[in-house]
C-alpha positions in Angstrom: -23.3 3.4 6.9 -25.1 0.7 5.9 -23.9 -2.8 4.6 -23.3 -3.1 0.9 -25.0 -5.4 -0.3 -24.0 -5.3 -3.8 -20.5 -6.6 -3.1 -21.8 -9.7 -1.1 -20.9 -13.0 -3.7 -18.1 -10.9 -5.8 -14.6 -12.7 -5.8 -11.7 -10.0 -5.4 -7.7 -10.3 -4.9 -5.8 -8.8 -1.9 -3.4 -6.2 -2.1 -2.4 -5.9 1.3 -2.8 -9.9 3.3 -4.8 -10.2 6.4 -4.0 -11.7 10.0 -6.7 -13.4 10.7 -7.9 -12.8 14.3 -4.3 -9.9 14.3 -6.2 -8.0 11.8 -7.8 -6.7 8.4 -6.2 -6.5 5.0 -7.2 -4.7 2.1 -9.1 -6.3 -1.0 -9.5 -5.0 -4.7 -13.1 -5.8 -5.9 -15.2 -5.4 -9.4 -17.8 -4.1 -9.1 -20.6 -1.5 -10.7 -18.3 -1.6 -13.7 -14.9 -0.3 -11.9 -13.3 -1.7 -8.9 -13.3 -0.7 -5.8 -11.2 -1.3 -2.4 -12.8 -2.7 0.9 -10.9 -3.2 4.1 -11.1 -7.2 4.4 -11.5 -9.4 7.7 -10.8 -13.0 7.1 -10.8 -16.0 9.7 -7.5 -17.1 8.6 -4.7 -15.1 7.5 -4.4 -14.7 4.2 -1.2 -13.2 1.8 -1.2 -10.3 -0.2 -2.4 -11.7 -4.2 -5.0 -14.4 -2.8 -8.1 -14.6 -4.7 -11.2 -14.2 -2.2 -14.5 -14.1 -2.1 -16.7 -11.5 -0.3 -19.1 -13.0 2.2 -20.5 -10.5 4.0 -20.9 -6.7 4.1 -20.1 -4.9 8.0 -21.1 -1.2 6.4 -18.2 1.5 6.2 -16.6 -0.5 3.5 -15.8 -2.8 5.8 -16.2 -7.1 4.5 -15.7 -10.5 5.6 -13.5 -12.4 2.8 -12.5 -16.1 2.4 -10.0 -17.4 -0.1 -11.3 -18.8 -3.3 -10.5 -20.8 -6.1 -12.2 -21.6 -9.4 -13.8 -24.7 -8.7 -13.8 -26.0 -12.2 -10.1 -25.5 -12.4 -9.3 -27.3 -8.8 -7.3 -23.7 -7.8 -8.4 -24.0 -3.8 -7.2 -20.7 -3.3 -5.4 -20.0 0.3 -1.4 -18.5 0.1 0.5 -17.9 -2.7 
């Protein structure tokens, strides 16, 4: 399947955390107008309520996710 790049910049929360390098988690997304659930990779792990941002697409609902806060707010994201 090829990547989705419609989801690529969209900021979701986790509802199950990821290991980092131990493995993927689980993030809740809106998009097209619903939300959606893609299985998230991270480089650090990251708890279960996190806000995140999508920064890349693998295919097979498969993306790469970093925490993210609202930068005009000073929320810097990470664990809860």
């Amino acid at each position: 399947m090829a990547p989705d790049e419609a989801v690529v910049g969209c900021t979701g929360e986790l509802v199950v955390g990821t290991r980092g390098a131990g493995g993927p988690g689980e993030v809740l997304v809106r998009i097209r107008g619903g939300t959606e659930t893609f299985i998230a990779y991270s480089d650090e792990p990251l708890t279960r309520g996190v806000t995140v941002l999508v920064t890349e697409s693998l295919g097979h609902r498969q993306v790469t996710v970093m925490a993210w806060g609202d930068p005009l707010i000073g929320d810097l994201g990470g664990t809860r």
